[in-house]
C-alpha positions, 0 to 999 in steps of 0.5 A, spaced: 690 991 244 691 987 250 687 980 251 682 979 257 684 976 262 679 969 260 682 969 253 689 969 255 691 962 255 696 959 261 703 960 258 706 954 262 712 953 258 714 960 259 713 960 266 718 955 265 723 959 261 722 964 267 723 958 273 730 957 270 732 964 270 730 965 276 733 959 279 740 962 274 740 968 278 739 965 285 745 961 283 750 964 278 757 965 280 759 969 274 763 975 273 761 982 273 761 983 266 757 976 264 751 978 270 751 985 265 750 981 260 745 977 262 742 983 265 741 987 258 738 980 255 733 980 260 731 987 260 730 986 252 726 979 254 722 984 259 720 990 253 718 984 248 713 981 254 710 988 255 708 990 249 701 986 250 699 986 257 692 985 261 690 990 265 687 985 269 683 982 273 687 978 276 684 971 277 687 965 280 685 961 274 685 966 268 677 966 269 672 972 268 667 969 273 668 963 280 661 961 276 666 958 271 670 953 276 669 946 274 671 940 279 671 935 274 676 939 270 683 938 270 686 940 277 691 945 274 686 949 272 683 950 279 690 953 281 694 955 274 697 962 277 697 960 283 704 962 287 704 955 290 701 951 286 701 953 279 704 950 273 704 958 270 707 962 275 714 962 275 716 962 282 710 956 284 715 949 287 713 942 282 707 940 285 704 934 282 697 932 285 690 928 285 684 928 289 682 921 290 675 918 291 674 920 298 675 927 296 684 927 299 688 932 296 694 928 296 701 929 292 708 931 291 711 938 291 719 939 291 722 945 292 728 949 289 733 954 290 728 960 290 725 957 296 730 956 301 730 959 308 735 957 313 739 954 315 742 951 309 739 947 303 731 947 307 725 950 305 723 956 307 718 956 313 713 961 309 713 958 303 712 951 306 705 955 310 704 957 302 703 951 300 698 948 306 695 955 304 692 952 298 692 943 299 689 945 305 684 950 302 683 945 295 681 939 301 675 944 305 673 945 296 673 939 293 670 937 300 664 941 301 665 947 297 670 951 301 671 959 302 676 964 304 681 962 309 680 963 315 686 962 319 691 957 318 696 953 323 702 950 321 705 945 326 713 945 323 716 937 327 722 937 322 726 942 316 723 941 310 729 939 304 730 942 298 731 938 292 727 933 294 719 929 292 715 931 299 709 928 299 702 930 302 696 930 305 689 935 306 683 933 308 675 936 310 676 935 317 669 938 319 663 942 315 658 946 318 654 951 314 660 956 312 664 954 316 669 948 313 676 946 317 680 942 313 688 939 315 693 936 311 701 934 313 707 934 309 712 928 310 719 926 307 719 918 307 717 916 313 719 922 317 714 927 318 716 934 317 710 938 318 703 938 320 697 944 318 690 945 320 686 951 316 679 954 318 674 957 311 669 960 311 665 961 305 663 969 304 655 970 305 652 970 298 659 967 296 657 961 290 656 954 295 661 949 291 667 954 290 673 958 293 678 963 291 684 959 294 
């Protein structure tokens, strides 16, 4: 019988084995015949995985309920099949995060094949928009409980590189009842590539002290 959803652990190390198929097909330059291949072997992979599936709900983090959400836990629980964030969705970037004492969402995320947008060896923009959908949104939470998003506006300065650690900052920026807005920016070294700002409001009725993301 298919498992609930809260019972299922987070299987990083098959979204991992996914993150390199993934990255396989968007660069292989094998024959016709060795794509057959591949192709038969993943719809085996993809009729063993079927066997057992859950017929949701689909939360962010595999939870039942929001009440469940612990800040004090580790952050990838918050986020684990976040597609920006999480370490168990196969098509997420690597992202490394913290939140520091005073409350800054602050970390690295690189970016790969699957994420490029033009012209060459960049970022697509809207991945980019993704991740700040999600940083920028943990900030306004840890910050003083978040809600749903808004509105988000991204400023872009620069092409965002694959490839390559980009660092990043997010921060509440101003609370008022349920509303909460929140910036961050993204910089390559010294180079600033890009800046976010994003509006949150938290639902009435809504739990205080938790978001959807």
């Amino acid at each position: 019988m298919p498992v609930e959803p809260d019972d299922r652990l987070p299987d990083t190390v098959l979204a991992a084995a996914v993150r390199r198929v993934a990255r396989g097909s968007r660069v292989s330059t094998v024959s016709a015949v060795e794509r057959d291949r591949a192709i038969a072997l993943l719809d085996q992979a993809t009729a063993i995985l079927a066997q057992e599936e859950t017929p949701g709900p689909f939360w962010l983090t595999g939870l039942r309920s929001f009440e469940d959400f612990d800040l004090t836990a580790s952050l990838a629980t918050i986020h684990t099949y976040s597609p920006a964030l999480g370490d168990a969705n196969p098509f997420a970037p690597q992202v490394d995060l913290e939140v520091t004492a005073d409350k800054v969402v602050q970390g690295t995320v690189t970016f790969a094949e699957i994420h490029n947008g033009p012209p060459w060896d960049t970022c697509h923009g809207g991945v980019v928009a993704l991740v700040y959908d999600d940083i920028v949104g943990l900030a306004a939470m840890v910050g003083a409980g978040g809600g749903m998003t808004a509105r988000l506006t991204v400023n872009y300065r620069k092409p965002t590189p694959l490839f390559e650690p980009i660092t990043f900052r997010a921060w509440l920026e101003e609370h008022e009842d349920r509303k909460f807005l929140a910036r961050g920016e993204m910089r390559h070294g010294d180079t600033l590539l890009s800046e976010a700002d994003g509006l949150f409001i938290r639902p009435r009725g809504f739990p205080p002290g938790v978001t959807t993301g």
